[in-house]
Every structure is written in C-alpha cells, then in structure tokens.
N, C-alpha and C positions, 0 to 999 in steps of 0.2 A: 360133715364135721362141724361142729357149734366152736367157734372161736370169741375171744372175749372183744368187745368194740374199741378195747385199747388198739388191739392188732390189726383188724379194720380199719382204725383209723391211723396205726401209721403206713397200714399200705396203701391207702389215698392218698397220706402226706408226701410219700415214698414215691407215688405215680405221679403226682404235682412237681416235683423234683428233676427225677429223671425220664420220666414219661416214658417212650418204647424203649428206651434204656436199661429200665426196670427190670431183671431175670428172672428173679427168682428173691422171695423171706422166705427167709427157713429159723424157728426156732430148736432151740437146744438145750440142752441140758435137764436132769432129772424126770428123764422121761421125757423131754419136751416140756418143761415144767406143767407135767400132766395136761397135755397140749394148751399149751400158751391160757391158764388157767381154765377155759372153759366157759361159756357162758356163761355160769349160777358165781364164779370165783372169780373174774374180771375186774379189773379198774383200781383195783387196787394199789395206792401208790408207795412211795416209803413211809411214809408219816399215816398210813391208814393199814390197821391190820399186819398181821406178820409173813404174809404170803410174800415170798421173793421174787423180787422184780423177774420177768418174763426176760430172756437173751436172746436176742437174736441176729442174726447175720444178713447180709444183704448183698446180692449178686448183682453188679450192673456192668453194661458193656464198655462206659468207659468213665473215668472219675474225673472230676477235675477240683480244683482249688473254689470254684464259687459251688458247687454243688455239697462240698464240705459246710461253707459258710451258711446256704440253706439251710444245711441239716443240723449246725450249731445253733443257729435260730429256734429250733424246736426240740431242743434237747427237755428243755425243765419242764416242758408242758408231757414230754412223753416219760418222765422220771416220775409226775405226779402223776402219770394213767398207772402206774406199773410196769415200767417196762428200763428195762437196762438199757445203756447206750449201744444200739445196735452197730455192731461190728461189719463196716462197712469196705469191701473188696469189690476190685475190676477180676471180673468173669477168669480172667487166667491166671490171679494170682496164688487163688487156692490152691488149683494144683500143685504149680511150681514152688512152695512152700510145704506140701507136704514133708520133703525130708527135712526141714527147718524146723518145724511145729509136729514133729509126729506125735507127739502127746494130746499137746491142745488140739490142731484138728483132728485126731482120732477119736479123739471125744466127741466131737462134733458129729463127725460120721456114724458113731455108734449110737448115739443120742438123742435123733432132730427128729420136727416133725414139720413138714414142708406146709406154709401156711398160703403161699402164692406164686404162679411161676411154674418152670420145669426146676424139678430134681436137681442139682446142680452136682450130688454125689454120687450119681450113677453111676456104676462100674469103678468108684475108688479105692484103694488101699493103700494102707500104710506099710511100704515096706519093712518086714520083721526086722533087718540088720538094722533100720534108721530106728524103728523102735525099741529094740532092746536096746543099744548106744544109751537113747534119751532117759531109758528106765532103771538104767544103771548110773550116771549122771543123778537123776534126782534118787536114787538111793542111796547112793554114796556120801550124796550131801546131806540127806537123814541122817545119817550115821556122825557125821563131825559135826551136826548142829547136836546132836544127842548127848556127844560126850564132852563137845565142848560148855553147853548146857550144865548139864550136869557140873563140871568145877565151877561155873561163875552160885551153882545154889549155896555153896560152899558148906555144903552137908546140913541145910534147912530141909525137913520134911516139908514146909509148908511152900517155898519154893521149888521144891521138886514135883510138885501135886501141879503148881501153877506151868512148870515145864513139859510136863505130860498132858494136861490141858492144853494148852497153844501149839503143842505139836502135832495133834491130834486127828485135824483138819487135814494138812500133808500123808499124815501116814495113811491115813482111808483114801487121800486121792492116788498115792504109792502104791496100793495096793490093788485098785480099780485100775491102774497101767499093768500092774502086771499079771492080772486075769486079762487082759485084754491080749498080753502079749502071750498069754499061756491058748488064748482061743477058747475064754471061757466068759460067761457072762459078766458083763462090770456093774450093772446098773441096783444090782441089790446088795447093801452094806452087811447083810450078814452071811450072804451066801460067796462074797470074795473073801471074808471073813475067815469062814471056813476053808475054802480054797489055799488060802494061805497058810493054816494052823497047818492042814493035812498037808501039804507041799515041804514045809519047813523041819515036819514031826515037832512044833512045839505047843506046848500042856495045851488042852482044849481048855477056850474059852479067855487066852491071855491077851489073842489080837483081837478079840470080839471085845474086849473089855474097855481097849484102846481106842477101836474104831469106835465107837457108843458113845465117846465123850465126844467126839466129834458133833456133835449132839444141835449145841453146844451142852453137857454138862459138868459138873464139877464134881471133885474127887478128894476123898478127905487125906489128910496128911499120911494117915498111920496106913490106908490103898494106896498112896504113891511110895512108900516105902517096897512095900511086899510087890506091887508090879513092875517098878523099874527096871528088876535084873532080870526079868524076863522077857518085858520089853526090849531093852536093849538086844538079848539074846536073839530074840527075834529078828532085828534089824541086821546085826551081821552074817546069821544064817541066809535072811536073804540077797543080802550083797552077793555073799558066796555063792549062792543058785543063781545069779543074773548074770557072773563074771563065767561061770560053766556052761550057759544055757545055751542050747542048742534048738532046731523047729523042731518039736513035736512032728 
C-alpha cells in the first residue's frame, strides 16, 4: 500500500514519542481520505492545494501530559504536511467510548484505513440502541435548527438559500448515520441519498439536491424557495422513522 511521506513521517514522529507505546495509525474518513492521499496526492498542506487534511487517530498504550506536549510541539509542521491534528487515545479508551461517541467512532470504524500497527477495530461494533439514541438526537436537532432557522430569515429568499446552504453539511452527515444505522452503505453521498428519498417516500431527487450543496455549493434564492418545504418535509419524516425504528 503507497502512503503519502506526510504519514511516514508522522509515524516516525509518532515512534519517537511513544516508542513501543506506539499501537497502532489508523486513518479515517472519506474512504480513508482515499488512503491518507496516496503517494502521487501527498503533502499537501492547508495553504497548498484543496485536498483535505489527512485524519487520523492514534492508539497508544498509555498517554501522559508530556507526550501530549511532544505532540504539541509538532502540530504546525504536520498541518503544513497535510494532515489534521491526529486524535490521540490510550488503547482502552476507544472502546469504552463507543456508547459515548457512537456516531463519531462509528464513522471511524466504517471508514479507516490502518496505516501502522494492529487493527485496533477488530471485532467492534456500535451497539444499534446507543446508535439510534445518537441519530435521533442529532435529527431532532436538525429539525429546531431548521425551523428555528427558518423565522430568524424573516421570509428573505436570499437568507433562506444561505440557511439551506450551512445546513447542508449536517444533513449529508444525518443521513450517512442513518444508513449506517439502517445497515446500508454510508460512504457514498448519492447512494444514502437515495436510501433516504426511498425510506421517507419523498419526491426523488429533493434530499439529493440537499446533500449536493454540501459540496460546498450555492443555491439561488428563487431554489431555496421551491426546496425548503420539501426539505423541511423531509426532516420530520425522518425524525418520525428514527423515533419508530426498530433492527431490521
């Protein structure tokens, strides 16, 4: 597997640190940010290129206050390779967070791709009760950011285009939770997409339309008119399937 020499190099920084300590890097997210860029897409920092910092997580057997300090010490050199501030855990806290974080680390788990070390998610799951809880939770709060939303535009089209925009982001990650908790794939924006239109029975193409701006892009005034009430429709349909839902 070709990894980028960002990640190379924080796992030498990483083995400098805590030495047989060291468990496991695992990166995350978007595929493994199509594993931790790849050879030919590395190094990339914030201020070079639009490629997103590289996330990763870090398994050690035990943490302490100075090995924090080490690893403050090399924060900016590793934000200029590309790489997000690795999210750093003692070996047992993962687990025992699981029903804390079932969202966030079930992403994790659904997501990684192991760059050094053992596996550290071998055999895990996220229990369905702690995850629907969490994905009811963050729907529920979709739903009052939406309508509270909504009064502060004070019936501006152009502010309501701007509220469907910024919201955008959440609801594509709302909806990757709740293909996840359906036991359906999360990691492709169009195809939970669809999983949710056909789920909800609403008009094809209204949560696709949603999740897209997530993009980032922008929507003109007289589109955030005509999608709002569908969107919104959207949003309490699926409250109403999370607060019913049972395991498949």
């Amino acid at each position: 597997m070709q990894t980028s020499p960002a990640v190379h190099t924080l796992e030498k920084e990483l083995r400098g640190i805590f030495g047989a300590r060291l468990q496991s890097l695992v990166a995350y997210g978007e595929r493994a940010r199509a594993t931790a860029h790849g050879a030919h897409g590395a190094a990339h920092g914030h201020a070079h290129g639009d490629a997103a910092p590289v996330q990763t997580i870090v398994m050690v057997e035990t943490l302490t206050g100075e090995d924090l300090r080490a690893c403050a010490g090399r924060v900016a050199a590793w934000h200029d390779a590309g790489l997000a501030t690795p999210l750093v855990l003692a070996a047992h806290e993962f687990a025992r967070s699981l029903d804390a974080f079932p969202l966030e680390f079930g992403a994790i788990i659904a997501d990684h791709t192991l760059m050094a070390g053992r596996n550290p998610f071998e055999g895990m799951t996220v229990d369905a009760a702690d995850l629907r809880r969490a994905v009811e939770v963050q729907a529920r709060s979709h739903l009052l950011h939406l309508r509270e939303g909504f009064l502060e535009t004070r019936g501006r089209p152009e502010a309501l285009a701007v509220l469907i925009e910024q919201s955008a982001p959440a609801f594509a990650a709302l909806l990757s939770s709740l293909a996840r908790l359906d036991g359906q794939p999360s990691h492709d924006a169009g195809a939970v997409a669809r999983h949710a239109e056909r789920l909800l029975s609403v008009p094809g193409g209204v949560v696709a339309e949603v999740v897209a701006l997530a993009g980032p892009r922008e929507i003109s005034s007289q589109d955030a008119t005509r999608l709002f009430p569908s969107y919104l429709d959207a949003v309490e349909k699926l409250v109403s399937y999370i607060d019913q839902w049972s395991r498949p």
